[in-house]
N, C-alpha and C positions, 0 to 999 in steps of 0.2 A: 689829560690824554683825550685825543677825539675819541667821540662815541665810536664804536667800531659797526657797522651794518654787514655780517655775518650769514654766509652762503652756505648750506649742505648741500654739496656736489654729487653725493655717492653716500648709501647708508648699505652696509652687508649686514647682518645678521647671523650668525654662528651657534649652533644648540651646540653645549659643551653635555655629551649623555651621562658621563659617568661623575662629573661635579655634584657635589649636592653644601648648600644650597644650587641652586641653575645660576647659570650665569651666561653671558654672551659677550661679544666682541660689536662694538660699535665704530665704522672706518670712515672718511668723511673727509673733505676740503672745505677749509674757510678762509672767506675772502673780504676784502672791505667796499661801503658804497659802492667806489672807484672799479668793482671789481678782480681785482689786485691780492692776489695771496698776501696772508699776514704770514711773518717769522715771530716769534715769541713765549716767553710761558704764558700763560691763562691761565684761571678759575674758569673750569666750564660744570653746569650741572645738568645733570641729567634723570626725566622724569618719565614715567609713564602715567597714562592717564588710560579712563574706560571708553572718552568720547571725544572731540577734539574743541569743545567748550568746556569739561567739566573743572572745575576750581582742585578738586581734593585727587592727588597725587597719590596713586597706587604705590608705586618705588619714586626712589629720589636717591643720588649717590651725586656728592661734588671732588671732582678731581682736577690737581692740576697739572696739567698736557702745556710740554714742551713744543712747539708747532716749527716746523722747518720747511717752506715753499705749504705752507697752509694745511700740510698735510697731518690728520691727527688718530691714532689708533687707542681707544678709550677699551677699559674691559671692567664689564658691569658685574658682578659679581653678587650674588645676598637676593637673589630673585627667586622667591617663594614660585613652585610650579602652579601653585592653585590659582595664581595672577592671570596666567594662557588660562586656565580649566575652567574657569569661573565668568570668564567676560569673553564675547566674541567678537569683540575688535578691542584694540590695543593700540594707542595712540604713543609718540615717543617727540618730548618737547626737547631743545637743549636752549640753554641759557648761560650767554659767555659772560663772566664776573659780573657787574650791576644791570647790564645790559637789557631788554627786556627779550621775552625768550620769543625764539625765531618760531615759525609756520608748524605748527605739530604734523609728523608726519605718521602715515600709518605704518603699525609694524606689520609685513608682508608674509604669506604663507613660509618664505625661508625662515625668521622669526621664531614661526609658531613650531618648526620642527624639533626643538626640545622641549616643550610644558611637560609634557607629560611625564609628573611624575618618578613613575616606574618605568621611563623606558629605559633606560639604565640596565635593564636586565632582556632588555625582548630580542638582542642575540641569543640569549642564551634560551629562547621563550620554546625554541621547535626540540630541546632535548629532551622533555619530560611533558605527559599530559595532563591538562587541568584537573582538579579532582572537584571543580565547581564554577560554572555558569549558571549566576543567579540574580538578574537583573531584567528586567519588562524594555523592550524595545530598544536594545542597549548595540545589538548587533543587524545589520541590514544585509541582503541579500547581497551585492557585491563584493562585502567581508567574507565569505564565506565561499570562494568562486571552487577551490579545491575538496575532495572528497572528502565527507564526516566520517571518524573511524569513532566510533564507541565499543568500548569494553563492557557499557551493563545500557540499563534500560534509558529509552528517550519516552516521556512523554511528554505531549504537546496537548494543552487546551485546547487551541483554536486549529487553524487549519493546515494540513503539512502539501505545500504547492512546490512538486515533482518539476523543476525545470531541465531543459536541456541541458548536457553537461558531458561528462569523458563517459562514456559508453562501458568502460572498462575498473571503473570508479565502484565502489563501496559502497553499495547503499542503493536508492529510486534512483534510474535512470530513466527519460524518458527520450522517445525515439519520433523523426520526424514526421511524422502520422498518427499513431497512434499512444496512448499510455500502455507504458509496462514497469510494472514493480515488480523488479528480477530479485526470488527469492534467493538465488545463485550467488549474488554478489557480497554476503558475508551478514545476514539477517536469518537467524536460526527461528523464532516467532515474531509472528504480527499478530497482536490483542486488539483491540477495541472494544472499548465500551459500547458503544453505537452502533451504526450500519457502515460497511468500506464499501464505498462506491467508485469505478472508474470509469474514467470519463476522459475524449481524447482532449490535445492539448486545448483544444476552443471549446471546449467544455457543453459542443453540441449534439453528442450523441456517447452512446456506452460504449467501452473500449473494452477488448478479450481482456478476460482473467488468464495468465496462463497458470497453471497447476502443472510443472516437467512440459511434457509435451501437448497437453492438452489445451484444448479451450473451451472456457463456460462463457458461450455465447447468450445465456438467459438471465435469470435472477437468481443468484444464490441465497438462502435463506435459509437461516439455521435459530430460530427465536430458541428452541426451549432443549436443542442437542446437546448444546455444549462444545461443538465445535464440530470438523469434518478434517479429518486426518487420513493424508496421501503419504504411504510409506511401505516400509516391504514385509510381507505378512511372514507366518508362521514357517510356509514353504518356501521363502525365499523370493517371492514373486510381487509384484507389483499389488498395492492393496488399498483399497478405497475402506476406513472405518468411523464408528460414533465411539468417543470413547465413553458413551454412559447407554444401556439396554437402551433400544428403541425401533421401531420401526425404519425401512423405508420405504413411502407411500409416492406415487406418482401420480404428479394432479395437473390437468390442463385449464388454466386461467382463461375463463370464456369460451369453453368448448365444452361439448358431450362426452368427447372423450378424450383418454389420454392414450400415448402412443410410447412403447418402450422396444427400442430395437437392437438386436443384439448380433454384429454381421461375426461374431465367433463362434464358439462353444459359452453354456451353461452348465455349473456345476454345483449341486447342491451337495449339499454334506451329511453322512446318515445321520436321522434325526431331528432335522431342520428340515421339515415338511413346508412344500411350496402349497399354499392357501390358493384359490380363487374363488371370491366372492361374486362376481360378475358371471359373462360371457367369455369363454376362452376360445377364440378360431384363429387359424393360421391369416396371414395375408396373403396368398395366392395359395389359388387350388391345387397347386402341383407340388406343395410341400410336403416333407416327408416325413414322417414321426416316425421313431425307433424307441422300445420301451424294453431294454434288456442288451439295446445293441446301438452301436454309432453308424452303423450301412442299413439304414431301412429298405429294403426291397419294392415294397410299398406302401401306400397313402400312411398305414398304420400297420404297423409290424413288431408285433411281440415275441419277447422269445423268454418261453418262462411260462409258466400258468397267468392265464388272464380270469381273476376274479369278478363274475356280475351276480349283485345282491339285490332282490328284489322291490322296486319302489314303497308297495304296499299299496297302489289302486288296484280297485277290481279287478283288473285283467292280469295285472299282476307280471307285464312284459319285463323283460330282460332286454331283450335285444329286436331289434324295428329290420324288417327288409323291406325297402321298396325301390320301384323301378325311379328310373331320373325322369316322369314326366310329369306335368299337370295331374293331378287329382287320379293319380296312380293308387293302383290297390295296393294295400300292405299286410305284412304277417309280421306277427309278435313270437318269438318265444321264451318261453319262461319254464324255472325250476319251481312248482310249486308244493307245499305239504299240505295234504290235505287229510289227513291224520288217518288214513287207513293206508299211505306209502309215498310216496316221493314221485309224482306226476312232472314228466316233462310236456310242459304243452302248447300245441297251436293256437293262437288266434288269427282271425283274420278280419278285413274290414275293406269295405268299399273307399273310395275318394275323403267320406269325409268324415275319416276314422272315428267311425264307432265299430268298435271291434266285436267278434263274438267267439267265441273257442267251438273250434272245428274237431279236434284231435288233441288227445291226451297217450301218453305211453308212459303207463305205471308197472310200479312193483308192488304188488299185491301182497298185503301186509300177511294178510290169512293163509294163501295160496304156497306165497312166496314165488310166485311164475310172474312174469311179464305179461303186459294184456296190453292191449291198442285198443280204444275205443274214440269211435266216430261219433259229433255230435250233429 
């Protein structure tokens, strides 16, 4: 019989999903020298290889194919998936009975779309959710284009990088300007061990926190709190807390001072005494203090008894009058005991208060009368 010189005109590839072993379908024309479709049976074998030199035959299956106008439909059957899994090219020889075996061709992404094992089951993969991803670089960012729903904790090692995505999606979304991790979108806590820094998408400058409707346009820092929880307090109302005792101190980084402004109401709670350790003054002169009232009339406006205890210097003033000019004269008064009765009394002093007591008006311990003395 002439040697026969043997043409693959057409190779398809077929992943059969639900086979196990895998198996595929190999379709093809063979022709001789001449060109010329052969009719006939044949011994043809068929091999795969890792590389299109290598000697040692990954599979091997010889079957014999009826050929009618040259055309021949072979089905490969007993192909271990870890053959795709294991090697990243896959070479496929045929060899027609003694013949020597024709041009190895490569097998084509169509091919490759049944190795995989367990895909046999990845219709059915979106009815139930995994109960373990546990693998080092196993998944890349285009795998992953739809929104992550989790039922219990994520934690990540290294770094969680917020890309643009559905807006309306589960989880970090980021927006085309700036970063936002919407606590909204189905994230009950954010933990870190570390510092949470946000930063917009080019990663050149700090992007708002938002807290509901807020924004912490500075540094939050919370080293030894325990955390800072926004939630609705005891009355029902909006409530900034520590959930461990502690202070809140307000400190201006490179500055003399710090600045705390409050365009509402303040309200302390009886019992929880407002401290200052410092200087306490309004920011403009025209503000108005009320101490018993929320309509202050003027500058400072009590309604109630107003208690003044005396410093303990020499003079012993209570309460300072002077005019609004340079190096105006002033008067002190004062409730003093001077153990023979309860002296209310004047001081007075030039520009550069050194004061002297002018006038006393006592109650005469002995007497029991009133007396006014001039000094």
């Amino acid at each position: 019989m002439n040697r026969l010189a043997l043409v693959v005109a057409l190779l398809l590839f077929h992943g059969v999903a639900y086979a196990f072993p895998s198996a595929m379908n190999v379709q093809g024309v063979l022709r001789n020298a001449a060109g010329e479709v052969v009719t006939g049976t044949y011994s043809v074998t068929f091999s795969l290889y890792a590389s299109p030199t290598s000697q040692t035959a990954l599979y091997r299956k010889t079957l014999t194919l009826t050929l009618t106008g040259g055309v021949f439909n072979a089905y490969l059957d007993g192909i271990q998936a870890s053959l795709f899994a294991d090697n990243p090219s896959v070479y496929l020889g045929i060899q027609v009975g003694t013949d020597p075996e024709l041009p190895r061709q490569p097998v084509t992404a169509v091919g490759y779309a049944f190795y995989a094992e367990r895909a046999h089951i990845a219709d059915n993969a979106n009815q139930g959710a995994a109960t373990d991803l546990n693998c080092v670089a196993c998944v890349s960012g285009p795998e992953l284009e739809s929104p992550l729903n989790l039922g219990g904790d994520l934690n990540v090692q290294g770094s969680v990088n917020a890309c643009l995505g559905n807006a309306t999606g589960c989880g970090v979304r980021v927006s085309t300007e700036t970063g936002l991790f919407d606590y909204n979108n189905g994230f009950s806590t954010l933990q870190t061990q570390g510092g949470l820094v946000v930063r917009n998408q080019n990663n050149t400058a700090f992007a708002p926190l938002m807290a509901g409707a807020t924004t912490v346009n500075g540094t939050l820092s919370l080293p030894s709190l325990g955390g800072l929880v926004f939630d609705t307090g005891w009355d029902g109302k909006p409530s900034l807390s520590f959930p461990v005792a502690s202070e809140l101190r307000l400190h201006a980084v490179g500055a003399s001072q710090a600045s705390f402004r409050i365009d509402g109401g303040i309200y302390i709670d009886e019992g929880s005494p407002l401290t200052v350790t410092g200087n306490a003054f309004l920011a403009t002169s025209t503000g108005k203090v009320g101490v018993g009232t929320t309509s202050p009339k003027n500058l400072l406006d009590v309604r109630g008894t107003l208690r003044l205890q005396r410093d303990g210097t020499a003079d012993g003033a209570n309460i300072l009058l002077r005019d609004n000019y340079p190096d105006a004269w002033g008067w002190k008064v004062s409730a003093m005991d001077r153990g023979n009765g309860i002296d209310l009394e004047l001081w007075g002093s030039d520009g550069s208060d050194n004061f002297a007591k002018w006038a006393a008006f006592s109650n005469q311990a002995t007497s029991g009368r009133p007396a006014l003395s001039v000094f």
